[in-house]
VEXKETOR-54216 format. One line per field, with one value per residue: residue number from 1; residue in three letters; x, y, z of N, C-alpha, C in turn. Coordinates in pm, 1 decimal, padded with zeros to 6 digits. Layout:
BEGIN
n (NUM,...) .
res (ALA,...) .
n.c1 (X,...) .
n.c2 (Y,...) .
n.c3 (Z,...) .
ca.c1 (X,...) .
ca.c2 (Y,...) .
ca.c3 (Z,...) .
c.c1 (X,...) .
c.c2 (Y,...) .
c.c3 (Z,...) .
REM end
This chain:
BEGIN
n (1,2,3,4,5,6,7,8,9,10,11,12,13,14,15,16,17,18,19,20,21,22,23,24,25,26,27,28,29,30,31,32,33,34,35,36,37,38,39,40,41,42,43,44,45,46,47,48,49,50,51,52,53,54,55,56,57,58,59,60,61,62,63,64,65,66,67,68,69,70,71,72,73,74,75,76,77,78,79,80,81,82,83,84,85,86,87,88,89,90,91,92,93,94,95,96,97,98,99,100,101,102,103,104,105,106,107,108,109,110,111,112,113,114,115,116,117,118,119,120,121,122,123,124,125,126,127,128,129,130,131,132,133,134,135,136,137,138,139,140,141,142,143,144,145,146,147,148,149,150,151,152,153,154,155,156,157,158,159,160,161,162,163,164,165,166,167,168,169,170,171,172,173,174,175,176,177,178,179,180,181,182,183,184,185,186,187,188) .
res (UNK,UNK,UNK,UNK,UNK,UNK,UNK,UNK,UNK,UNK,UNK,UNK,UNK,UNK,UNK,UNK,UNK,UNK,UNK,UNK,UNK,UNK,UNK,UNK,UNK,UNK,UNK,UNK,UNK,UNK,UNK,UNK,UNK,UNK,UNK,UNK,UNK,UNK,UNK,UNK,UNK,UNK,UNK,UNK,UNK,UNK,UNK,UNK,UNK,UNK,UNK,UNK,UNK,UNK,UNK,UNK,UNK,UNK,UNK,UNK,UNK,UNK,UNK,UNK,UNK,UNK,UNK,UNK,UNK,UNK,UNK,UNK,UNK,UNK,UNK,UNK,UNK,UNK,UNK,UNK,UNK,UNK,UNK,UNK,UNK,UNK,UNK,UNK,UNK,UNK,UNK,UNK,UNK,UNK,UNK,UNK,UNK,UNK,UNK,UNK,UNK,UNK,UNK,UNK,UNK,UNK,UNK,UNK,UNK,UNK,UNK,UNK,UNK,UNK,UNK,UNK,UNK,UNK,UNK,UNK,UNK,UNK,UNK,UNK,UNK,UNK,UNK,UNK,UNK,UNK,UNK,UNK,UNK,UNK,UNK,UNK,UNK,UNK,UNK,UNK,UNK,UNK,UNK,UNK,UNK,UNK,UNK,UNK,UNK,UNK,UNK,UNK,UNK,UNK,UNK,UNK,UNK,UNK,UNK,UNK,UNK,UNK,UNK,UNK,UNK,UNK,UNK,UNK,UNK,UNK,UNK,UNK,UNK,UNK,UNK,UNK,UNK,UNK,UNK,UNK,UNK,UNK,UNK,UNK,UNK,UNK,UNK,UNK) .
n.c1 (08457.9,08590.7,08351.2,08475.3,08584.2,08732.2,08981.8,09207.8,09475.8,09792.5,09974.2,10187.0,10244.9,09964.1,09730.0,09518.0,09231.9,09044.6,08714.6,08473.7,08322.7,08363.1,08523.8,08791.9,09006.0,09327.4,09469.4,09745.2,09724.9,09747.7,09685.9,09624.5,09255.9,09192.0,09480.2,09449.0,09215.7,09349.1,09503.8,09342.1,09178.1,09419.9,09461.6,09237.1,09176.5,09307.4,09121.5,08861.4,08953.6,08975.2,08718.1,08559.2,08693.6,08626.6,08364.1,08251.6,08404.5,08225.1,07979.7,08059.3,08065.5,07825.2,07686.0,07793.9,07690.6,07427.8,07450.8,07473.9,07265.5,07118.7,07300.2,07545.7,07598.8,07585.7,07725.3,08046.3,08063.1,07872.1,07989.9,08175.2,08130.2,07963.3,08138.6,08260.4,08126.3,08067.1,08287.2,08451.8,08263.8,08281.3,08545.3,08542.6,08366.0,08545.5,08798.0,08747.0,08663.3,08923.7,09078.7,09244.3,09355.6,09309.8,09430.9,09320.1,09067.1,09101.2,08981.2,09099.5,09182.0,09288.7,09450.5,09533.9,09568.9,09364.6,09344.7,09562.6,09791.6,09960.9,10265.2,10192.4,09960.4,09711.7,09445.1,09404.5,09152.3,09088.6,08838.1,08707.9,08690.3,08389.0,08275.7,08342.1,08200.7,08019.8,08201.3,08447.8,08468.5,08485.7,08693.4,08967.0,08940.7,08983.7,09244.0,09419.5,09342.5,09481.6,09770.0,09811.8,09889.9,10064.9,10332.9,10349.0,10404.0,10424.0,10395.5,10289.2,10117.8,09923.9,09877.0,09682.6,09468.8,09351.7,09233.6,09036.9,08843.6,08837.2,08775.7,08983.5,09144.9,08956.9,08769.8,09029.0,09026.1,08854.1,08846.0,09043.1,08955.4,08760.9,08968.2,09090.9,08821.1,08761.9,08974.7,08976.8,08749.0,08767.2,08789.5,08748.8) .
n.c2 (10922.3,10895.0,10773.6,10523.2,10374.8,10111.9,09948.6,09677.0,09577.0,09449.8,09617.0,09822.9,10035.7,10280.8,10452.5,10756.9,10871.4,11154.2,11109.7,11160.9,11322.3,11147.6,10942.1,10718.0,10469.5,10285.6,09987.0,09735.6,09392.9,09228.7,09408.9,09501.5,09618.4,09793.6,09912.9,10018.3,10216.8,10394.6,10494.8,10678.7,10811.3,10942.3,11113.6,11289.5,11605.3,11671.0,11524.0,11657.2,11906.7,11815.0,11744.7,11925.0,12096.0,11959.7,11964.5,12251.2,12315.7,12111.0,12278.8,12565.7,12473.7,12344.5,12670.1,12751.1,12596.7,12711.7,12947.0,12977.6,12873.9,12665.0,12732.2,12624.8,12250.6,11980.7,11789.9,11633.6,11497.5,11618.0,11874.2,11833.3,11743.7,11948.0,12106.4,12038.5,12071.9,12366.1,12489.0,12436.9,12568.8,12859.9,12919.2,12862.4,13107.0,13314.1,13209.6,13282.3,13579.9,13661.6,13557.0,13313.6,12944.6,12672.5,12370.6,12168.8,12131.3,12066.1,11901.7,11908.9,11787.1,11954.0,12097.9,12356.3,12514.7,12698.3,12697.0,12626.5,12652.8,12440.8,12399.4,12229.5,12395.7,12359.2,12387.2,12369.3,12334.9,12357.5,12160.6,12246.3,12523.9,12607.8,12645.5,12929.7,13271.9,13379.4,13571.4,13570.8,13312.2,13371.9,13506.4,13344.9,13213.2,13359.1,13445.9,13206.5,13168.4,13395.7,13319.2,13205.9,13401.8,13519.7,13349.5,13402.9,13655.4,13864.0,14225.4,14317.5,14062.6,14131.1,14359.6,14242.0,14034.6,14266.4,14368.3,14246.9,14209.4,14470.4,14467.4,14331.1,14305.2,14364.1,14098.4,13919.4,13994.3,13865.9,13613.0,13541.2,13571.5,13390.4,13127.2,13179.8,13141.3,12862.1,12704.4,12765.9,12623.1,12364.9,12231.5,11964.8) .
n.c3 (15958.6,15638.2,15353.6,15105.4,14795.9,14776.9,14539.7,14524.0,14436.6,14277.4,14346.5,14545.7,14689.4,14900.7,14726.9,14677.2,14502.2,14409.6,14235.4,14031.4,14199.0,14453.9,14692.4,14595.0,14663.9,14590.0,14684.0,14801.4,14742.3,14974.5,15214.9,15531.1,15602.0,15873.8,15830.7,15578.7,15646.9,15848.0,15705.3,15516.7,15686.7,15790.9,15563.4,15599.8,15578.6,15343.9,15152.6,15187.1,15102.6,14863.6,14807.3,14816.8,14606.5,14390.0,14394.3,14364.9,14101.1,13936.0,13943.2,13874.2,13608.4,13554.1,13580.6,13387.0,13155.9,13202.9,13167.1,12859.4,12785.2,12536.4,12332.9,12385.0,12362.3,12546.2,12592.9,12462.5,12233.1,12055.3,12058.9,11917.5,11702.7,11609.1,11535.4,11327.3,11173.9,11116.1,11141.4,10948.6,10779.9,10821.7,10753.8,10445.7,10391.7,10500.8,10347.5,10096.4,10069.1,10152.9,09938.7,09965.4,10014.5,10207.9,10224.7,10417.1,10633.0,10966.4,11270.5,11588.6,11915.3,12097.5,12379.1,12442.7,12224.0,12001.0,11760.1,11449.7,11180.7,10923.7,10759.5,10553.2,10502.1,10607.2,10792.6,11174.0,11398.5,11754.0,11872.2,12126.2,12053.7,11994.8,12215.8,12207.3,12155.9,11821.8,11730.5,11838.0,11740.6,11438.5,11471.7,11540.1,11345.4,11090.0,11203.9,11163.9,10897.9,10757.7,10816.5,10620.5,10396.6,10527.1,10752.8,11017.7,11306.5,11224.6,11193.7,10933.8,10914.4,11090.6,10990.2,10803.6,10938.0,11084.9,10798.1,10774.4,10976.9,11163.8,11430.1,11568.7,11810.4,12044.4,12002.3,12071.4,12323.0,12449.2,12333.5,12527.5,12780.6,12792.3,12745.5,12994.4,13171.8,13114.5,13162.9,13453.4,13504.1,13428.0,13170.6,13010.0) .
ca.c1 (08539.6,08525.5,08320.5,08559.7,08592.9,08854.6,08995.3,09286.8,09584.0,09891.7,10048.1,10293.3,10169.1,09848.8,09688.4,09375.9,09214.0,08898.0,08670.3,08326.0,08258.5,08384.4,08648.3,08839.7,09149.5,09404.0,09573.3,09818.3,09580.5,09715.1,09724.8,09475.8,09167.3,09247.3,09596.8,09360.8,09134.0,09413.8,09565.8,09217.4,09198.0,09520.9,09451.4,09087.0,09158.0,09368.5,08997.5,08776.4,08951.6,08954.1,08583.9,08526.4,08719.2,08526.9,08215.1,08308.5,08411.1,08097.9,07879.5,08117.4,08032.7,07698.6,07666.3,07858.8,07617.0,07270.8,07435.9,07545.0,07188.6,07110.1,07409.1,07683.0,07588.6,07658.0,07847.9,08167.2,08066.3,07787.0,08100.2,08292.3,08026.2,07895.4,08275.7,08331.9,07986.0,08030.1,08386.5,08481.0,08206.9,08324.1,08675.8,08482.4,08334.1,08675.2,08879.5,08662.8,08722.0,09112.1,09152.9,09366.0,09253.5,09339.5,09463.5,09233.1,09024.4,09092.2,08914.5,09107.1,09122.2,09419.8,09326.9,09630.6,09572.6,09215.7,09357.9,09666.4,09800.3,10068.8,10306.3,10138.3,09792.1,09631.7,09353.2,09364.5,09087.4,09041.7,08684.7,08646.7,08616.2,08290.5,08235.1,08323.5,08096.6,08032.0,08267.3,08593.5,08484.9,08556.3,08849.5,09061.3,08881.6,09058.0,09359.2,09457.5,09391.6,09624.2,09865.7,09823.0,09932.7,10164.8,10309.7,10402.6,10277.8,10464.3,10342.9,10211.9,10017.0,09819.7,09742.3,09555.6,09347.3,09272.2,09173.1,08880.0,08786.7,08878.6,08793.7,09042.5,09178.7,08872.6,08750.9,09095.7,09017.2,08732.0,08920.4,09170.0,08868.4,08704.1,09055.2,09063.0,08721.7,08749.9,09094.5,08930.9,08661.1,08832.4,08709.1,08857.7) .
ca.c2 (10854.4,10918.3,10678.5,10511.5,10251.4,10028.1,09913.9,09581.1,09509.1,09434.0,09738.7,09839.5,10123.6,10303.0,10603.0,10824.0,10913.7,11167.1,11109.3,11244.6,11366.2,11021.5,10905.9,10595.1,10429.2,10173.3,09964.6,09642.2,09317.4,09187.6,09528.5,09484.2,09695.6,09910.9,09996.2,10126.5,10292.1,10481.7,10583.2,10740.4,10907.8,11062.5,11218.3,11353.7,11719.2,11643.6,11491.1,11748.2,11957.2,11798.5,11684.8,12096.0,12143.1,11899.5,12032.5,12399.3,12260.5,12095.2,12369.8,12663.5,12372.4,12416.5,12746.3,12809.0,12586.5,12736.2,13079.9,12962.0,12752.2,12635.1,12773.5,12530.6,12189.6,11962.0,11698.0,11631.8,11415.3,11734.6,12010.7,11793.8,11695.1,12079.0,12199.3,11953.5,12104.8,12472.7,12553.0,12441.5,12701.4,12982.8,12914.3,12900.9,13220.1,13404.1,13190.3,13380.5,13731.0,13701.1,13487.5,13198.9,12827.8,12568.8,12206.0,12095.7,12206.2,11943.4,11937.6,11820.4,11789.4,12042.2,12206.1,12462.2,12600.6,12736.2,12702.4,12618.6,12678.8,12399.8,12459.3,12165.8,12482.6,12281.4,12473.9,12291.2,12321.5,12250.2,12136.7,12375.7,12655.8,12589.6,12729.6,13067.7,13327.9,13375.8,13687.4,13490.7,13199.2,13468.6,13569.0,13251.1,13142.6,13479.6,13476.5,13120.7,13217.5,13529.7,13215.5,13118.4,13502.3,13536.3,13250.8,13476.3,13706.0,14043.5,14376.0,14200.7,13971.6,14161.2,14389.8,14135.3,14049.4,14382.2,14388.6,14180.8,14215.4,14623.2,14498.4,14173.1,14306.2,14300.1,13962.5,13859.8,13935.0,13811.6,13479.7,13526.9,13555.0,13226.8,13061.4,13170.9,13086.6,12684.2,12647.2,12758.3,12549.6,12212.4,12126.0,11833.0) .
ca.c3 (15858.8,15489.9,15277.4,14989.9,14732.0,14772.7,14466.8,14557.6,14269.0,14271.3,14350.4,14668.9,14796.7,14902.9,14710.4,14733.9,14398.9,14398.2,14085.9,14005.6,14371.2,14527.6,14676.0,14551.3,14778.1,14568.6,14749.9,14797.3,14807.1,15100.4,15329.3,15654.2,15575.5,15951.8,15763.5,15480.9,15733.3,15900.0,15568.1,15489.1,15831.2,15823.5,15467.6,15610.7,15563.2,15208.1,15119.2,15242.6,14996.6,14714.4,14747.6,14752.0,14479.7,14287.3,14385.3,14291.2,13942.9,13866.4,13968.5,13742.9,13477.9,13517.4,13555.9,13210.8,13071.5,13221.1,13102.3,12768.5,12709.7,12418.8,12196.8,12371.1,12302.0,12670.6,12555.1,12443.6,12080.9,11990.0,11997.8,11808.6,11596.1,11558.7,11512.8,11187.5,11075.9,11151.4,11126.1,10770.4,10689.2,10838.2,10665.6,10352.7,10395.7,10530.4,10269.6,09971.8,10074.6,10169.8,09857.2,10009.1,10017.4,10248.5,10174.0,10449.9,10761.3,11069.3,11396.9,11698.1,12090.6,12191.0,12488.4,12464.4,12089.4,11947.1,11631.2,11408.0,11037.0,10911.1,10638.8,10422.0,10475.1,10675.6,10903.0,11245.1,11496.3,11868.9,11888.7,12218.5,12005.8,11995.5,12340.7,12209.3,12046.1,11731.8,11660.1,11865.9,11671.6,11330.1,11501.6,11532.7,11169.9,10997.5,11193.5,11084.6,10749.0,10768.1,10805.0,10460.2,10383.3,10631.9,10802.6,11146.8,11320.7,11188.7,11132.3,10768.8,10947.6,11174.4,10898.3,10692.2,11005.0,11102.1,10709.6,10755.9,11139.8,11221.5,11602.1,11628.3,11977.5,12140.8,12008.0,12105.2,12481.5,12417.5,12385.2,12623.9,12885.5,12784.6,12784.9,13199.9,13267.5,13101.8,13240.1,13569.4,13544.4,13427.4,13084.5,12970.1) .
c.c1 (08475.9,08493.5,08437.4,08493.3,08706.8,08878.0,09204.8,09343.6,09713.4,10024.1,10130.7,10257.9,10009.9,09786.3,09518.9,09371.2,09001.5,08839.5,08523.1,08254.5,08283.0,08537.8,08705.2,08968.1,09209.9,09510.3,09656.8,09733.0,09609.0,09758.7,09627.1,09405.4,09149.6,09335.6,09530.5,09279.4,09205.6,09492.3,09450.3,09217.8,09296.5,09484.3,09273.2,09101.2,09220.4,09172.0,08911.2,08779.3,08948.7,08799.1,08547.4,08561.6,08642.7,08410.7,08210.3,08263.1,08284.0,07947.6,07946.4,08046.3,07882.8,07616.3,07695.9,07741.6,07497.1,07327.2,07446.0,07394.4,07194.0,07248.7,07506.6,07561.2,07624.3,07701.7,07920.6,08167.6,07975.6,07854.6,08158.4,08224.7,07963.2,08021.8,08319.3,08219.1,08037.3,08206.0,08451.7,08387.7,08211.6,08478.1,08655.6,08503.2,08439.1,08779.5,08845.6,08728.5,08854.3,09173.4,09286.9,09239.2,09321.9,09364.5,09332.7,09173.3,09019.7,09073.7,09003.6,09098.4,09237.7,09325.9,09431.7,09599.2,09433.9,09238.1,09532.2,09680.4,09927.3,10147.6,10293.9,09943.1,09737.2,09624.3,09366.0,09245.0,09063.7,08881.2,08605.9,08669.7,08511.7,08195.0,08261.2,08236.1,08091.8,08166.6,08376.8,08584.6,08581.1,08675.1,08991.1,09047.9,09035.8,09198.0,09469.9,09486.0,09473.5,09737.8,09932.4,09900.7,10081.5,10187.8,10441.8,10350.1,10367.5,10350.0,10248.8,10102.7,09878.6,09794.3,09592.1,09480.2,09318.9,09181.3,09047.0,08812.4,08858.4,08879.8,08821.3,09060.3,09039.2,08827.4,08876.2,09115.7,08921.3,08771.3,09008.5,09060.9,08816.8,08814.6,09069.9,08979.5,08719.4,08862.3,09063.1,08776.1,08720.7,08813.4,08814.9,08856.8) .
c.c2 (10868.8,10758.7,10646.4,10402.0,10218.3,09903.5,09820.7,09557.5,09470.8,09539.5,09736.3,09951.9,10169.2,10454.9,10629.1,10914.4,11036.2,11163.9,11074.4,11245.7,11249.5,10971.4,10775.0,10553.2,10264.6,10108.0,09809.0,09540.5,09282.2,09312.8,09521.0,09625.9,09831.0,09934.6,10090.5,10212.0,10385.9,10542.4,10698.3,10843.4,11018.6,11194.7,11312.7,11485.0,11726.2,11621.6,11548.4,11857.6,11955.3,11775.6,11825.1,12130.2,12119.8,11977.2,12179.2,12407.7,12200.5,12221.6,12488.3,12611.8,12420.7,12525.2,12831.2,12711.8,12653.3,12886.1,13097.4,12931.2,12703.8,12634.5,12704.7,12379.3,12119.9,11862.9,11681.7,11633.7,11593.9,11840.0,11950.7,11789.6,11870.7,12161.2,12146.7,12028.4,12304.2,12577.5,12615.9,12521.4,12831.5,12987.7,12940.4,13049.4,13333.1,13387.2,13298.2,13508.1,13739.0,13586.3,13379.1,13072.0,12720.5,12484.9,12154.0,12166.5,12080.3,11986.9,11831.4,11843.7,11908.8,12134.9,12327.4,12601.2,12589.1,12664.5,12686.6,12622.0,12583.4,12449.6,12370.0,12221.4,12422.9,12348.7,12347.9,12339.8,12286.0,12283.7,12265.9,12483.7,12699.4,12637.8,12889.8,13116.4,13306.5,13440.2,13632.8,13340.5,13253.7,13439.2,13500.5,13184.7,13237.0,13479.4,13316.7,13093.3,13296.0,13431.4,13182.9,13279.4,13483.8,13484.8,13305.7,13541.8,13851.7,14141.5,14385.2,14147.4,14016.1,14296.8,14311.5,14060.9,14168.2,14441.1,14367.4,14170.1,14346.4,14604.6,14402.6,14234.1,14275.3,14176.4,13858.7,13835.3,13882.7,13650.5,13452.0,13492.8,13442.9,13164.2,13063.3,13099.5,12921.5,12645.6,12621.8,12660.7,12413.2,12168.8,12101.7,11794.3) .
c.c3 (15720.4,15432.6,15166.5,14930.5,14714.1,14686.0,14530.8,14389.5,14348.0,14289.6,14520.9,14726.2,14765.9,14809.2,14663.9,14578.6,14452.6,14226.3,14119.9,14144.2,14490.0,14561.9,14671.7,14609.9,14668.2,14620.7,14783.2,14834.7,14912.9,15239.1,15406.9,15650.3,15691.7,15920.0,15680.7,15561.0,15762.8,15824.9,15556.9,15580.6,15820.4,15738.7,15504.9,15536.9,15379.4,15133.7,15089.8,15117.7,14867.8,14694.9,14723.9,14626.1,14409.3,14278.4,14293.2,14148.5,13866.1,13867.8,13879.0,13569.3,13467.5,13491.6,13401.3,13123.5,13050.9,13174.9,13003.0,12659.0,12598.3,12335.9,12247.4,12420.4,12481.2,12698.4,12444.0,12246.3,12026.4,11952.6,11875.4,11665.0,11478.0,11517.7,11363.2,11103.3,11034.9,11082.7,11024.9,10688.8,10692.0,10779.6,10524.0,10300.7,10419.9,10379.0,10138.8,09973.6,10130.4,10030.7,09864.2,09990.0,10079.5,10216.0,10263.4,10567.7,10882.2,11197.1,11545.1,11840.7,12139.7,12289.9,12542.2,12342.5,12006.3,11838.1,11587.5,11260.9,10989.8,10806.5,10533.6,10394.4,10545.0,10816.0,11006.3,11348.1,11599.4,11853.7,11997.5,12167.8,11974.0,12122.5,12298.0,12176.4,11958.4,11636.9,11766.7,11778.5,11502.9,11351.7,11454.7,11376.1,11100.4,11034.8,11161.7,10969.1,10694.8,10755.0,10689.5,10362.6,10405.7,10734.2,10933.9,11179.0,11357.1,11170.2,11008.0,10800.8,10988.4,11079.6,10845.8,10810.9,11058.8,10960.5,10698.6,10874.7,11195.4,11381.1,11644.9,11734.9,12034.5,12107.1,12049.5,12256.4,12504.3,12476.8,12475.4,12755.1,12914.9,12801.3,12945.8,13186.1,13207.4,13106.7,13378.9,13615.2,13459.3,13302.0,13027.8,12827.6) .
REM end
């Protein structure tokens, strides 16, 4: 029988949560604790796999960090923290030589879009771009700024980043690769 923690509310039915390698059971306060038992039971093999999964996931995690050392940062506040520091200076530095200039540079959590360009200029940032290299960090810098150019992504556009980065495709699989591998490993 799997170990749990059995968390009692007010709720009507029973369900089976895993979280950080453990598994957690919520369920109706007055349900007799062999009902909860034989809920548990049934889902054994449901269990089994998710506690693998988990495991998996934390160990990819770690491995991206112990291959990454030093240069990614291994919590959450330090990206964010090193992305408000780091970013707005590589925009700088791009903004200069393509002669554009932002309204603002903002750092947030999207975990779909590296990067974004509004139409009040405004550079956005997800913080996990900070897991990339240096030269996909460029990448998404320059082609945000191209924005401020050319606010699409014509024939126009992808001149004026091939103007200032001759080898955007490959830093673009570059990013496409890191997008797999921290989809496939969970980061949140």
């Amino acid at each position: 029988m799997t170990d749990y923690t059995l968390i009692r509310s007010k709720r009507k039915t029973v369900a089976l949560y895993i979280r950080d390698g453990s598994v957690e059971v919520r369920a109706p306060l007055k349900l007799p604790k062999r009902d909860i038992d034989r809920f548990v039971a049934s889902k054994e093999k449901w269990i089994t796999d998710k506690l693998a999964q988990s495991r998996e996931r934390t160990e990819r995690r770690e491995a991206f960090s112990q291959m990454h050392g030093d240069a990614i940062p291994l919590r959450i506040e330090e990206y964010i923290s090193a992305a408000k520091t780091h970013l707005p200076e590589r925009v700088a530095h791009y903004a200069e030589q393509m002669g554009v200039t932002p309204a603002a540079v903002k750092i947030n959590s999207a975990k779909t879009r590296w990067g974004s360009c509004s139409v009040k200029r405004n550079i956005n940032f997800s913080w996990r771009l900070m897991m990339a290299d240096p030269a996909v960090i460029d990448y998404v810098t320059v082609h945000e700024l191209a924005h401020l150019l050319e606010m699409n992504h014509s024939a126009k556009f992808w001149a004026i980043v091939e103007s200032i980065l001759p080898d955007y495709r490959e830093r673009q699989k570059q990013l496409r690769k890191l997008q797999k591998r921290l989809a496939n490993e969970a980061w949140g």
